[in-house]
C-alpha positions as CSV (number, residue, x, y, z in Angstrom):
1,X,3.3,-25.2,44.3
2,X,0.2,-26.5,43.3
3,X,-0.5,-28.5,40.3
4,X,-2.9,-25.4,38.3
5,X,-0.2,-23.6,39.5
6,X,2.4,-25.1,38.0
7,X,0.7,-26.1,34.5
8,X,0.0,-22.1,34.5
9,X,3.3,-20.6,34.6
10,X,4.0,-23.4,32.3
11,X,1.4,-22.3,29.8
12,X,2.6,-18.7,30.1
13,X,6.2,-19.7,29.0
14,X,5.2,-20.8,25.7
15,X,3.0,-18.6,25.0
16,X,3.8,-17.2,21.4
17,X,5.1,-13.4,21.3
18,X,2.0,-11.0,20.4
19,X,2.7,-9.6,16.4
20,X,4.8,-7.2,16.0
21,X,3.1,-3.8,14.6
22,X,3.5,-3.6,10.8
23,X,5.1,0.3,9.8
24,X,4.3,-0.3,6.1
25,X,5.7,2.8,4.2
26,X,7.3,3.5,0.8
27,X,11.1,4.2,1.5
28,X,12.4,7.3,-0.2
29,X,14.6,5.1,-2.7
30,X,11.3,2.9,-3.4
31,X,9.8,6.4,-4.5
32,X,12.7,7.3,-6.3
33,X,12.5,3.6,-8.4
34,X,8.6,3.6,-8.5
35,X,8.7,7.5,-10.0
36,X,11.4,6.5,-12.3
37,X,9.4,3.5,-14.1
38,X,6.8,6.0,-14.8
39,X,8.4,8.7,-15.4
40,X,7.0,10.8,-18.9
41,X,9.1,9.1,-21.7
42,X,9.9,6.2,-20.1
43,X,7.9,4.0,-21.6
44,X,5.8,3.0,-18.9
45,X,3.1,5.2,-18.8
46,X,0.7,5.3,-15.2
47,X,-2.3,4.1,-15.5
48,X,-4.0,7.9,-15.6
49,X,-2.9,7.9,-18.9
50,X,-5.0,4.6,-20.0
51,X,-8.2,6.0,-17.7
52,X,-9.6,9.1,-18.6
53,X,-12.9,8.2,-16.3
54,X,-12.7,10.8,-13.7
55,X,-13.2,10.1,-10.3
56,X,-16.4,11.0,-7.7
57,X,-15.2,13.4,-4.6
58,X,-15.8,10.9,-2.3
59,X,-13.9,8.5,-3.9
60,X,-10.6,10.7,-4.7
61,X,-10.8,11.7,-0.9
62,X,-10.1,8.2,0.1
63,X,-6.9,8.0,-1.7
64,X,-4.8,9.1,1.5
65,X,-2.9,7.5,4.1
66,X,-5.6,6.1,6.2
67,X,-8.0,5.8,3.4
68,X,-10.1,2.7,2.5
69,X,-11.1,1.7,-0.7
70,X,-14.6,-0.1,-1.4
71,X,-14.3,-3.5,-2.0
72,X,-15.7,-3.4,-5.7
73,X,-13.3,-0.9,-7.1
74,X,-11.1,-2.4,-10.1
75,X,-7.3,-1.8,-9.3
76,X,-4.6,-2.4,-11.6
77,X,-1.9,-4.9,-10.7
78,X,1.4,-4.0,-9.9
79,X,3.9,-4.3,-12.9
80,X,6.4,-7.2,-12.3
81,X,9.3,-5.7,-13.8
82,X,9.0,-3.2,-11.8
83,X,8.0,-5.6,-8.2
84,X,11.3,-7.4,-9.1
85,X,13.6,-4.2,-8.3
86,X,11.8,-3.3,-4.9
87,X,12.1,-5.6,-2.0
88,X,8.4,-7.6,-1.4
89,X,5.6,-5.6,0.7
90,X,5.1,-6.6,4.1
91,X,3.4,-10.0,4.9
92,X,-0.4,-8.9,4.1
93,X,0.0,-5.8,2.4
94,X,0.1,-5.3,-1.3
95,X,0.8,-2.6,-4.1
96,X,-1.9,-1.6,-6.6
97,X,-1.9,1.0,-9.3
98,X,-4.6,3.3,-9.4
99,X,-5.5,6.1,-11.6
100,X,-2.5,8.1,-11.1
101,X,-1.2,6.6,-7.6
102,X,0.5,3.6,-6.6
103,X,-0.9,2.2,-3.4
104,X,0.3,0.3,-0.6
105,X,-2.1,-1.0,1.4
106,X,-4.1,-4.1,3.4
107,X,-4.9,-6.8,1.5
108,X,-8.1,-7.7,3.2
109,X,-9.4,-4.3,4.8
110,X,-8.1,-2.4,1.6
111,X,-6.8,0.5,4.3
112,X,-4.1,2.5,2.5
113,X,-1.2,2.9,4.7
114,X,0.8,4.6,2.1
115,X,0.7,6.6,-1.6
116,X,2.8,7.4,-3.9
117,X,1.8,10.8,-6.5
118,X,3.0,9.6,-10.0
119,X,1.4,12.5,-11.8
120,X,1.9,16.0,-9.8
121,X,-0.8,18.2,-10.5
122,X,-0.3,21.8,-10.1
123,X,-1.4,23.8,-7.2
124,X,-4.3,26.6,-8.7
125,X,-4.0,29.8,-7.1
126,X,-6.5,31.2,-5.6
């Protein structure tokens, strides 16, 4: 064996292992606990109830799964008492509150991988 040879499979062996994909999601007891802070009554009211400033189309379309959120858009911080009773967010990811959702999403790339509804509104029939 040859001497590049050798420092090759060498390099290859410690090699770190590529990442590990992220599936960042609310679990359904997470929903359960998040919907329950907020509930009406509660004493914890979203923050849809403190901003009555109405969002544009474009802007309401992006709150989705897959979304991203322009970098200059004020979000509201988690509450604390309420981060203490879920476990932490995956390593980069972070939950905001916004309007009447609470977001998980990319710290840095603001890409919402998952929402949670606090305020259903009502389907209008056609």
């Amino acid at each position: 064996m040859t001497r590049s040879a050798f420092l090759g499979l060498f390099a290859a062996a410690f090699q770190p292992e590529p990442a590990k994909p992220v599936h960042a999601c609310f679990t359904d007891a997470e929903i359960h606990l998040i919907r329950d802070f907020f509930r009406p009554g509660g004493g914890n009211p979203p923050p849809s109830a403190q901003n009555r400033e109405p969002l544009t189309p474009a802007l309401a379309k992006q709150i989705r799964r897959g979304g991203i959120l322009p970098s200059n858009l004020a979000l509201s911080s988690f509450p604390a008492a309420l981060a203490r009773q879920l476990p932490p967010p995956p390593k980069d990811y972070e939950r905001v509150l916004f309007h009447r959702w609470v977001l998980l999403m990319h710290a840095s790339s603001r890409l919402i991988v998952d929402v949670v509804e606090l305020v259903h509104r009502p389907v209008q029939p056609d």
